[in-house]
BALOBA-1460 file (C-alpha; in Angstrom, 3 decimals):
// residues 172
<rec num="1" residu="x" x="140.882" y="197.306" z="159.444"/>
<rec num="2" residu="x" x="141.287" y="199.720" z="162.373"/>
<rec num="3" residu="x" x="141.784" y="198.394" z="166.273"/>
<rec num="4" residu="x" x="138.770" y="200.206" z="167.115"/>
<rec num="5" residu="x" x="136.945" y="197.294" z="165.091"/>
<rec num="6" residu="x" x="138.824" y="194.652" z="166.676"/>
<rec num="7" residu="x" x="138.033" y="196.018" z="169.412"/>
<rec num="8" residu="x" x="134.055" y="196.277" z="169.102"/>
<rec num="9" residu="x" x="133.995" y="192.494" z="167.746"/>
<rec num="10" residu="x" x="135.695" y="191.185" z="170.354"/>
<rec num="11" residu="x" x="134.037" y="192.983" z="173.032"/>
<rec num="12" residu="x" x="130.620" y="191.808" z="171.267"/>
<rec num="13" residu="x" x="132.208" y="188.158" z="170.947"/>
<rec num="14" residu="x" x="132.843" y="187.802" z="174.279"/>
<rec num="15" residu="x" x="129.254" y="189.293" z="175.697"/>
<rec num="16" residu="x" x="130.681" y="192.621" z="177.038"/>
<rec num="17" residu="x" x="129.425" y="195.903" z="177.386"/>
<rec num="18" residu="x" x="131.443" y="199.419" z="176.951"/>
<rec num="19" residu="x" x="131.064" y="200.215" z="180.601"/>
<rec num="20" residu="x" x="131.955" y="196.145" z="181.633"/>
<rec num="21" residu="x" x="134.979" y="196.099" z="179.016"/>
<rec num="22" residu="x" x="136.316" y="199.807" z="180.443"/>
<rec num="23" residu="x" x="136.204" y="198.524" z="183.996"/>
<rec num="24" residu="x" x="137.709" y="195.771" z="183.688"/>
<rec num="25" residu="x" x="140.855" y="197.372" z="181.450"/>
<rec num="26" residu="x" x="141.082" y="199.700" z="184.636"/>
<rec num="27" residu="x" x="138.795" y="203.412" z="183.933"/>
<rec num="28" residu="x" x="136.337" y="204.475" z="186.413"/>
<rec num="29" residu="x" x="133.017" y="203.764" z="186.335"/>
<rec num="30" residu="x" x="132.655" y="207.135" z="185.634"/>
<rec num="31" residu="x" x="134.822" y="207.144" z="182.407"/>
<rec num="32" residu="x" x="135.337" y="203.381" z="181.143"/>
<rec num="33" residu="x" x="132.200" y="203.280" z="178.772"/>
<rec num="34" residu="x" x="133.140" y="206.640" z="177.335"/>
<rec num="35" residu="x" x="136.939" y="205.556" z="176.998"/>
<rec num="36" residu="x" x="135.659" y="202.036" z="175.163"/>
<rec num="37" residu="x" x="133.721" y="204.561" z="172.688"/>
<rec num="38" residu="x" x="136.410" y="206.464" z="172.088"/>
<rec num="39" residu="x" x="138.569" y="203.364" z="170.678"/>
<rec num="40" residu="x" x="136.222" y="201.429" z="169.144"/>
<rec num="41" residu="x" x="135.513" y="205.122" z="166.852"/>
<rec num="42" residu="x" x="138.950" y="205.680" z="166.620"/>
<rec num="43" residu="x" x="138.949" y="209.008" z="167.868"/>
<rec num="44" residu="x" x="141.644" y="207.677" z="169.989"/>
<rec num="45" residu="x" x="144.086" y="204.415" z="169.532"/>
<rec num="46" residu="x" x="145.235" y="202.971" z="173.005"/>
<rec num="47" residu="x" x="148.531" y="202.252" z="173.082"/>
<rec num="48" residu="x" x="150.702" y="199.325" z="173.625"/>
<rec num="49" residu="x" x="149.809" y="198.729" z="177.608"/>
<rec num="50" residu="x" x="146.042" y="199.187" z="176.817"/>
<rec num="51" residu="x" x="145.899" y="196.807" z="174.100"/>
<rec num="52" residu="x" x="147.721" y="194.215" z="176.018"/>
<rec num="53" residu="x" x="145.294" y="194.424" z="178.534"/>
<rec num="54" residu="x" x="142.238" y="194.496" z="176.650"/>
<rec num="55" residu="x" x="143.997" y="191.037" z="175.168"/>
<rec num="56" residu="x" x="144.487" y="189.539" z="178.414"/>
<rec num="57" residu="x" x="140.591" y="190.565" z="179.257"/>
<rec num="58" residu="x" x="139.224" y="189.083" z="175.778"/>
<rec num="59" residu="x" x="142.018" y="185.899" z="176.037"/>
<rec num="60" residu="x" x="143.668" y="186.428" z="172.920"/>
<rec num="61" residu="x" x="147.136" y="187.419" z="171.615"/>
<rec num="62" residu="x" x="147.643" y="191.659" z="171.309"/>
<rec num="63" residu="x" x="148.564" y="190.613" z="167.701"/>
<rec num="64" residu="x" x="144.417" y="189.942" z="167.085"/>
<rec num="65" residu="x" x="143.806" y="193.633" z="167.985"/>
<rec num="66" residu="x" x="146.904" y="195.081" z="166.247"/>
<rec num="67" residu="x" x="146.472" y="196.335" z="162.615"/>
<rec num="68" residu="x" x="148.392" y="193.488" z="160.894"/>
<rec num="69" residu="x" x="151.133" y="194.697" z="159.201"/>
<rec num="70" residu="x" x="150.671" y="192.125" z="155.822"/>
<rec num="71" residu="x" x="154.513" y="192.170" z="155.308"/>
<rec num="72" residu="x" x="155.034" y="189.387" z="157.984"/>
<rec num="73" residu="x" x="153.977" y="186.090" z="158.243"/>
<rec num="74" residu="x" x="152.020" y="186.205" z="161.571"/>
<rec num="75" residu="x" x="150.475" y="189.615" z="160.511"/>
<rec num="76" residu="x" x="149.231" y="188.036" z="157.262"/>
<rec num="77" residu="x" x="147.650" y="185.454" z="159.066"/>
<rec num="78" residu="x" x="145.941" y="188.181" z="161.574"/>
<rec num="79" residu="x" x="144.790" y="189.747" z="158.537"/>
<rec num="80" residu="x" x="143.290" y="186.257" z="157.482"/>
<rec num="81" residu="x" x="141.511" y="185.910" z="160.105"/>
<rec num="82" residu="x" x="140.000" y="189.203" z="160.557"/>
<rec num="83" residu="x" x="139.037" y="188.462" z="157.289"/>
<rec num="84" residu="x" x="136.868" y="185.835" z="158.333"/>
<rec num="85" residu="x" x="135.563" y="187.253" z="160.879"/>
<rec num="86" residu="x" x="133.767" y="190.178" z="159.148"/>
<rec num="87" residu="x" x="134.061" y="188.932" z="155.410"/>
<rec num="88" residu="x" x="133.038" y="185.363" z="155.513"/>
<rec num="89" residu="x" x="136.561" y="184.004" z="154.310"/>
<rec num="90" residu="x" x="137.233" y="180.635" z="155.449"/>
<rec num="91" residu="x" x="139.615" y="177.726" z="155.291"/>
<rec num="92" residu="x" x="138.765" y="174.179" z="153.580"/>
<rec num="93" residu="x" x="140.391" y="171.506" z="152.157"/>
<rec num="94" residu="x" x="140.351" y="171.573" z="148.035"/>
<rec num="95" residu="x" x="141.884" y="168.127" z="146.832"/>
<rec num="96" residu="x" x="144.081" y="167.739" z="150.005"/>
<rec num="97" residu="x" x="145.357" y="170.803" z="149.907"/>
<rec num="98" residu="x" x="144.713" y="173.744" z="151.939"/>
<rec num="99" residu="x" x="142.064" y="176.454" z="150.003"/>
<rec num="100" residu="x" x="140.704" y="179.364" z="151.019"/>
<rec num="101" residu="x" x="136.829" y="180.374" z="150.011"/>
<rec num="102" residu="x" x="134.379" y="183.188" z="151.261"/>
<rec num="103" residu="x" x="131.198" y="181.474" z="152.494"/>
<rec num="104" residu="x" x="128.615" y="183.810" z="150.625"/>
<rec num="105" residu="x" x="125.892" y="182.859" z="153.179"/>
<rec num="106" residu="x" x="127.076" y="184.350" z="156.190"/>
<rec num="107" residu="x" x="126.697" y="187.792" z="155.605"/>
<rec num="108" residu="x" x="125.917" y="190.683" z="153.260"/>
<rec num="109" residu="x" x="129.492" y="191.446" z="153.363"/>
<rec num="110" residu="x" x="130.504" y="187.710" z="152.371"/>
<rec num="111" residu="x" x="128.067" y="187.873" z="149.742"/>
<rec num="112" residu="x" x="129.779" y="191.082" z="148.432"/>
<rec num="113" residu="x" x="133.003" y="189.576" z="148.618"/>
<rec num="114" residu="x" x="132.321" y="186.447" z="147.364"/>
<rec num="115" residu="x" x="130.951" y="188.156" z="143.942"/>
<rec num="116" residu="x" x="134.255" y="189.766" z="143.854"/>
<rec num="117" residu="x" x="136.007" y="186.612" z="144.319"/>
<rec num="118" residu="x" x="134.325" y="185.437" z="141.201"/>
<rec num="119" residu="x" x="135.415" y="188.205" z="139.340"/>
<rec num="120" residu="x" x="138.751" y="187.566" z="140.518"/>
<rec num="121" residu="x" x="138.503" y="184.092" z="139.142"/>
<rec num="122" residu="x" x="137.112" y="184.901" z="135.943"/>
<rec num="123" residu="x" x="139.886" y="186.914" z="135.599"/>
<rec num="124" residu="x" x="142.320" y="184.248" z="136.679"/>
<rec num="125" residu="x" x="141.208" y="181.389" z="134.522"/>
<rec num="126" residu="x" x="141.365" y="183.826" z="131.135"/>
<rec num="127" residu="x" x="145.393" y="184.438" z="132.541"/>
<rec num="128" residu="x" x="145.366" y="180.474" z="132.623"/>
<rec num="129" residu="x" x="143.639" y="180.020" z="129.302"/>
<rec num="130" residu="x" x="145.902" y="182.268" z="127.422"/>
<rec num="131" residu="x" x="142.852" y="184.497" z="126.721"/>
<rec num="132" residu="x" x="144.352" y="187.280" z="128.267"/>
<rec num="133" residu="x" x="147.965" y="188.167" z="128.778"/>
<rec num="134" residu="x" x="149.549" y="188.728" z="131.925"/>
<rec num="135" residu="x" x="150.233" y="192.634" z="131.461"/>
<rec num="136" residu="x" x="146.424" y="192.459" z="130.950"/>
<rec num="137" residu="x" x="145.797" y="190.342" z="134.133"/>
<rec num="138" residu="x" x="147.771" y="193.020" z="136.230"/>
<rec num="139" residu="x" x="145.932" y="195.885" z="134.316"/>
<rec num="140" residu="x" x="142.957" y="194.436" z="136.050"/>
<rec num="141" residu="x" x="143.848" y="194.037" z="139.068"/>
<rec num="142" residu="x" x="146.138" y="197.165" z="139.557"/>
<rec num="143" residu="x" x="142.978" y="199.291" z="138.298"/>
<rec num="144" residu="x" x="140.042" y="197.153" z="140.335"/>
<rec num="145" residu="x" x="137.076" y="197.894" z="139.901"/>
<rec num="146" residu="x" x="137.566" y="200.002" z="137.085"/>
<rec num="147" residu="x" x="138.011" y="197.270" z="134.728"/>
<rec num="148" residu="x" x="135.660" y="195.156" z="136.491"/>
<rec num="149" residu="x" x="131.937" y="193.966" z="133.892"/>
<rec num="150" residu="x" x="130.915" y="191.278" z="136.091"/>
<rec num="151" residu="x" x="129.175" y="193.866" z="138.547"/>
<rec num="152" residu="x" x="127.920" y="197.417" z="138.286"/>
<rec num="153" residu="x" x="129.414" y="199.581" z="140.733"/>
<rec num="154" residu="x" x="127.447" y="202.636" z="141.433"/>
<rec num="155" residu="x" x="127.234" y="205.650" z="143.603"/>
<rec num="156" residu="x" x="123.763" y="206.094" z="144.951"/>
<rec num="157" residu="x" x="122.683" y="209.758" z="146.126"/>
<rec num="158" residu="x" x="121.906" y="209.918" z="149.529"/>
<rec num="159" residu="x" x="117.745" y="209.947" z="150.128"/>
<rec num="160" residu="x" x="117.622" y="213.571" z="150.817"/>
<rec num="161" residu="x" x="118.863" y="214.703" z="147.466"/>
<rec num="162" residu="x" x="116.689" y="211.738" z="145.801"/>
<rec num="163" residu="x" x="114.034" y="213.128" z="147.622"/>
<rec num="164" residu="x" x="114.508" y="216.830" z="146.956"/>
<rec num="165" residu="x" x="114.976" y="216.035" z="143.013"/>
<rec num="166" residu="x" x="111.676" y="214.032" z="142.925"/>
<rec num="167" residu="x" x="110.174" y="216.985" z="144.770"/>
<rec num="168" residu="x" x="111.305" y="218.952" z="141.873"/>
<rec num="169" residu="x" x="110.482" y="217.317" z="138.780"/>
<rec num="170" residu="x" x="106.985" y="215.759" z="139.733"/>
<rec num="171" residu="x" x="104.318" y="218.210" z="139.467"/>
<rec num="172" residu="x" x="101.865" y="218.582" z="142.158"/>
């Protein structure tokens, strides 16, 4: 996930507009809603200063803004909770022990993920099983969705060309 989405959610989260959020990290009236826009799209990535400020503005460590870099602890666990944020992934306790589950209802994204999930699991429990062999497992994963009968995946035509091919074939 990009800062510029960090960004936007925690602008929304804490009740700010562009214009508000600009001023406060410092840009003219003139400029700080255009300057906010330009992050949150991405058309332009602040750099380390900036997104210490808009950190100390939103009360929460740079690292929350950052894109995580997975390959460290504390980055994983940025990642996690991003995840939760816009996915619906959450933390609960499974036996005593510390589980993590995507909570379908929140969103149309959780939903989405959450079928995946399943899939995932399907997958995982045939590994378990012995119905499937490990080199089969990774096939799955390494290739996802290809592989992947528990959903259809489709590309849908945008409306226009719908539209225009309707147009076409349906005599008049």
């Amino acid at each position: 996930m990009a800062i510029g989405e960090r960004i936007r959610f925690f602008r929304n989260l804490r009740g700010f507009t562009l214009k508000a959020l600009g001023v406060a990290a410092g840009f003219s009236q003139r400029t700080a809603d255009i300057r906010m826009s330009q992050y949150e799209s991405g058309t332009r990535t602040p750099k380390a200063d900036m997104t210490d400020r808009l950190a100390y503005i939103f009360d929460i460590s740079p690292k929350a803004l950052d894109v995580p870099d997975i390959d460290t602890y504390i980055g994983l666990m940025h990642t996690l909770f991003a995840l939760e944020d816009i996915y619906g992934l959450k933390m609960c306790d499974v036996n005593g022990k510390a589980s993590l589950q995507v909570d379908e209802t929140k969103n149309d994204k959780a939903n989405e993920v959450f079928k995946m999930f399943d899939a995932w699991r399907e997958q995982a429990v045939k590994l378990q099983k012995g119905e499937i062999s490990k080199e089969q497992y990774d096939q799955w994963r390494y290739n996802y969705p290809e592989f992947d009968t528990t959903q259809k995946w489709a590309k849908v035509p945008p409306k226009w060309l719908t539209d225009a091919l309707v147009k076409k074939f349906v005599k008049d």
